[in-house]
N, C-alpha and C positions, 0 to 999 in steps of 0.2 A: 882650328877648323871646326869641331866639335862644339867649342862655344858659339861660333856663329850660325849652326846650325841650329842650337836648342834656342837662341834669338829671335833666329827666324821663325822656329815654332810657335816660340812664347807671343812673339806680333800676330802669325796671321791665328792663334787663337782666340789672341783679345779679339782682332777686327771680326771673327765668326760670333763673339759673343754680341759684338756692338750692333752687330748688323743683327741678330734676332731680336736681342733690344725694341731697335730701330721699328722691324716689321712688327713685335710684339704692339709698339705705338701705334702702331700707324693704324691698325685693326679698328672698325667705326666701332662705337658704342650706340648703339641703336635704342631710340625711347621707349620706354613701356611704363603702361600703368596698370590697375586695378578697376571692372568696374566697380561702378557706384549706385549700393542699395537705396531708393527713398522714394518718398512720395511724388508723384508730379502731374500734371497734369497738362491732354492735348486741347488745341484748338484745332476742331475740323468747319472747315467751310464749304457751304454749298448755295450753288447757284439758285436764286430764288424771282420770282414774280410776286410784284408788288400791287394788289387790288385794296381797293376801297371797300370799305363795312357795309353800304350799301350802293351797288351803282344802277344803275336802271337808266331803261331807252323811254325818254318823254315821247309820247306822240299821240295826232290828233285823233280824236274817238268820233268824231263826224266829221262828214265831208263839205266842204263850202271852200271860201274865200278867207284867209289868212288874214282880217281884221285889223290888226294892233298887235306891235311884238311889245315885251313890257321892261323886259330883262335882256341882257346883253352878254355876251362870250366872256368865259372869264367869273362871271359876276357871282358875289354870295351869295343866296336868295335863303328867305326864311318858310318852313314849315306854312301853307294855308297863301304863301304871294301869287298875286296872279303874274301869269308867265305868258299865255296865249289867247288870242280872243279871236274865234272863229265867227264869220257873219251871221249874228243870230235869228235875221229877217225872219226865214223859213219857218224855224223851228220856236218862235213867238206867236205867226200864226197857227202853228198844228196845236199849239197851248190851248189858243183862244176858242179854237174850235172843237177840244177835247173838254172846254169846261162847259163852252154851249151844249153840247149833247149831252153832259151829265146834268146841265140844270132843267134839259128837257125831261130826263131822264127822274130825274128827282119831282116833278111836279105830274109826270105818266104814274107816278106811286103813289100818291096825296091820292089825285083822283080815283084810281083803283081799291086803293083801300077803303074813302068812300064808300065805293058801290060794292064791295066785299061785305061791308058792316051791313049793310043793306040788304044783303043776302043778293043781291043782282048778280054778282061775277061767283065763280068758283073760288077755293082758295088756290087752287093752282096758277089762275090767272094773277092774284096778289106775288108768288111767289113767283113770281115770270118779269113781271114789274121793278121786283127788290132785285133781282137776277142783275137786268138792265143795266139800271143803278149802278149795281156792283163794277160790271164792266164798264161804265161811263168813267167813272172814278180811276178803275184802274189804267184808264187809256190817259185821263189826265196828270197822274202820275210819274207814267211814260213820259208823256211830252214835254212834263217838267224836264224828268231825268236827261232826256236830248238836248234840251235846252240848256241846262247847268253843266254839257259835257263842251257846249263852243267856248268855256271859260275855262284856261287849264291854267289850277294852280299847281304851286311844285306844294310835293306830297310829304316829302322831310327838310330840313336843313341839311344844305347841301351846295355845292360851284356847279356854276354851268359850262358843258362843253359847248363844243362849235356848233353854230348855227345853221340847221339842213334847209331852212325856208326862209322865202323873205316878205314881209307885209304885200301883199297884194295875187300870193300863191296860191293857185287852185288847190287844196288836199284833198285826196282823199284819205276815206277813213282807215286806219292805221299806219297812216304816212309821218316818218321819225323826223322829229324838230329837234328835237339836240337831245342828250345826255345831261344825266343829273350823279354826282360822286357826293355821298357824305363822307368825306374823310377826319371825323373827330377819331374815327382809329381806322386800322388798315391790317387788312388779313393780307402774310406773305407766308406765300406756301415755295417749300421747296424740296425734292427729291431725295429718298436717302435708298442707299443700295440693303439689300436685303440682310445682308449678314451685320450691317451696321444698326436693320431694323431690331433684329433677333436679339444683338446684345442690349439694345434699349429696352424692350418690351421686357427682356429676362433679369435688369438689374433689380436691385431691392428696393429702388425709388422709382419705382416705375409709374405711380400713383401720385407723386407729387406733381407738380405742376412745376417744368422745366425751362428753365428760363438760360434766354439768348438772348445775341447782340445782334445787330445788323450793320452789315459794313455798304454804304452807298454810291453809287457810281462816280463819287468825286475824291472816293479811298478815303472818306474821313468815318467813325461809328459814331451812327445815328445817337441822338440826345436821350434818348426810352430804353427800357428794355423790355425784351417782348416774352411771352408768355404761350410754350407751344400746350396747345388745346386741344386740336384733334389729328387722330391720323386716318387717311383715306379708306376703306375697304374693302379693295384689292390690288395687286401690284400691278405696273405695267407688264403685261409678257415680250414685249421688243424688250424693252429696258432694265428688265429687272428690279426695278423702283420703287416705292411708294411715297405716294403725296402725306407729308406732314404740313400742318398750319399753325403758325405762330400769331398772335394779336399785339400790335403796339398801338399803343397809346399815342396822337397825333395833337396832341395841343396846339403845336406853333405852327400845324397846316403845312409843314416841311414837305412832306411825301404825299404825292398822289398816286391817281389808280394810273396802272399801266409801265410805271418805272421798274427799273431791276436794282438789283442787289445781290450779297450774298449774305447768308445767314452762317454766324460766326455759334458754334456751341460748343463748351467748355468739357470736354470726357478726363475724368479723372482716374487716375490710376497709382495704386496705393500698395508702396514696397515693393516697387519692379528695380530690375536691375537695369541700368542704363549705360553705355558707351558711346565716343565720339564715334560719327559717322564714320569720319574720314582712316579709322582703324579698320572697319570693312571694304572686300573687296568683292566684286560680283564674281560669277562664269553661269555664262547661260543664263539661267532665272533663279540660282541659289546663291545665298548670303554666307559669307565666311570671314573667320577671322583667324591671325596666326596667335596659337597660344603660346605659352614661354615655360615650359616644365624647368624643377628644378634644378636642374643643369644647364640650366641654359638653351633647349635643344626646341625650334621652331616647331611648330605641331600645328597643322592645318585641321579646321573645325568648321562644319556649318552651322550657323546657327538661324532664328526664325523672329524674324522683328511683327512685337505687334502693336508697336506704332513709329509714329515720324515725328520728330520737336527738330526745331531751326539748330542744324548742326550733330543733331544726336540722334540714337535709337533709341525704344525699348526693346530690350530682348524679352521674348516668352519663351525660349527655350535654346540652348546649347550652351548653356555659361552661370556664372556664377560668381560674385561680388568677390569672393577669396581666392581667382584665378587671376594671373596676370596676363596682359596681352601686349601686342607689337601698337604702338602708337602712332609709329613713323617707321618710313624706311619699306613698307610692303615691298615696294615692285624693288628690292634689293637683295631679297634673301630667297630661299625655298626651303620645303618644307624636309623636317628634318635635319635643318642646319646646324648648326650651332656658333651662334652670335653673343658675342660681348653686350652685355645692357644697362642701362642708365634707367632708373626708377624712377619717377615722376607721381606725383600724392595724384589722387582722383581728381580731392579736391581742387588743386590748382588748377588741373586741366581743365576742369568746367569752367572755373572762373574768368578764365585765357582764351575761353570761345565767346561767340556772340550768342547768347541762348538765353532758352527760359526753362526754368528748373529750380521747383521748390519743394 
C-alpha cells in the first residue's frame, strides 16, 4: 500500500513539473530592439503656387476699333512682335495736324527773329515765338506717342493667354486683350509655418542658397532644381505662415503660370536617435514608448518626436541609442510587467521596413 502511494506521488510530481514546463513554454517572447544613432535626413513637403518670371495683363492704351489681331491663344510671340492693331485713322490725323502747327509755329520765329535783329519787336516777343515752337513740337510728339500706342507689340518673349477681343471690337482705353507668361523660369512660392521658419533662418546655412525639388500635379519631380531666393516680410496672422520663393529653371516650357505643386525640401538631421514607428503608442496628444529594464520589467516612457521618415521617428527627447525597447506586442502587456524577450539588431529592423534612412 505504501508503495503505491509514493507512485502515486512520484506521478502526479512529474505531471506538476511537466505542466510548469509546459506554461513556462507557452509564455510569448515578445520583440525588442535598440534604438539607432545616425545621420539622416527628412523630406518635408509644402503646398505651393506655381507663377511665371514675368506675367503681365496686355491691353489697349487707346480707344478705337480692334484693327487686326496678329497672334493667336496659345502662341509664342518674340520680344518687339506686333500683337494688336488699333484703327489708326484718328490718331494719323492729330499727327498731321500737330506737325502743321509746329511748321507754322517754326516759320512765326524765322520772322520774329527777323524783326528782333531789327530792333522792331522786343526780345520778349522772340522768346514767346521760340516758347510756341517749343510746344508745337511737343504736341507733335504726343501725337506720335498716341499714334505708336494703336500698335501693341508684346514687350518680352513670352506665350499668349486667351483672347478677351476680337477684330472688329470697340476698346476702350485700358481694356484687357489677353495676358502675356514669360516662362523661361517660374517663381513658386510656398508656405512654411513659423517654427519651421525659425529653425531655417537660425541653421548655420542659412546664407547659402537652398535648394529643392518640386513634386508636380501628375506625382512625378519636375526635371530642375529650384533654388529658394527670397522669403516674404511678414507672416500671415490667420495662418501663421510665411511666403518663401523658390526659382526653376524652365527650359522645356513644362510648367506654366498658374499650376500647383508641392515644394519637396530636403532637412537634415545629424546623429539623432531613431525608432520604428510602430513601437510608439499614442494617449491623448503624447508619445510613448514601453522601455525593457534589465530584468525584463516593462517601463512606460514619454518620449518627443522631432521629426517623421516613412515608418520611423526621430526622437529629440526621452530615449537613448543604449536603451532597449518593446518592438511588438504593445497592446499586450502593461506597464510594469514583466515579459520574456527576444532581441532583434536595430539594424535588421530598419532594413525589414519600407524607409529612407542614411
Amino acid at each position: 500500500m505504501k508503495k503505491i502511494l509514493i507512485g502515486a506521488l512520484v506521478v502526479l510530481f512529474y505531471t506538476s513539473c511537466q505542466t510548469k514546463k509546459e506554461e513556462t513554454k507557452e509564455l510569448p517572447a515578445f520583440l525588442v530592439t535598440n534604438p539607432i544613432k545616425k545621420d539622416t535626413a527628412i523630406t518635408k513637403d509644402y503646398v505651393s503656387q506655381i507663377h511665371s518670371f514675368r506675367h503681365i495683363e496686355i491691353r489697349a492704351l487707346e480707344k478705337g476699333y480692334l484693327k487686326q489681331i496678329s497672334v493667336d491663344e496659345g502662341q509664342h510671340v518674340k520680344m518687339g512682335q506686333a500683337m494688336f492693331q488699333i484703327m489708326p485713322n484718328i490718331y494719323q490725323a492729330e499727327l498731321q495736324k500737330a506737325k502743321a502747327e509746329a511748321n507754322a509755329a517754326s516759320i512765326e520765329l524765322k520772322n520774329t527773329k527777323l524783326l528782333a535783329d531789327g530792333n522792331v519787336v522786343s526780345p520778349n516777343e522772340l522768346a514767346l515765338a521760340k516758347a510756341k515752337l517749343d510746344k508745337a513740337n511737343a504736341e507733335v510728339m504726343l501725337a506720335e506717342t498716341h499714334l505708336s500706342f494703336t500698335k501693341i507689340k508684346a514687350p518680352f518673349d513670352g506665350i499668349m493667354d486667351h483672347l478677351e477681343a476680337r477684330e472688329g471690337s470697340f476698346l476702350e482705353e485700358g481694356e484687357l486683350l489677353t495676358k502675356l507668361s514669360d516662362n523661361s523660369k517660374m517663381w513658386v512660392y510656398f508656405n512654411v509655418p513659423e517654427a519651421e521658419y525659425l529653425d531655417y533662418i537660425m541653421s548655420s546655412d542659412k546664407n547659402s542658397k537652398k535648394e529643392v525639388a518640386l513634386l508636380m500635379a501628375n506625382n512625378k519631380v519636375f526635371n530642375q532644381k529650384g533654388i529658394v531666393e527670397t522669403i516674404e516680410g511678414e507672416f500671415n496672422s490667420e495662418t501663421g505662415n510665411i511666403a518663401f520663393r523658390a526659382t526653376f529653371q524652365n527650359p522645356d516650357a513644362i510648367l506654366r503660370h498658374g499650376e500647383t505643386g508641392s515644394i519637396l525640401m530636403t532637412v537634415p538631421f545629424k546623429n539623432v536617435v531613431i525608432i520604428p514607428q510602430k513601437a510608439t503608442f499614442e494617449i491623448l496628444d503624447k508619445t510613448y514608448v514601453f522601455v525593457i529594464t534589465k530584468d525584463n520589467i516593462v517601463k512606460q516612457r514619454e518620449i518627443k518626436i522631432g521629426a517623421e521618415l516613412p515608418n520611423l521617428f526621430v526622437v529629440s527627447k526621452g530615449l537613448n541609442e543604449k536603451e532597449t525597447i518593446l518592438l511588438e506586442g504593445i497592446r499586450m502587456v502593461k506597464n510594469n510587467q514583466k515579459i520574456n524577450t527576444k532581441f532583434l539588431d536595430a539594424n535588421k529592423v530598419m532594413s525589414s521596413l519600407d524607409l529612407y534612412a542614411e
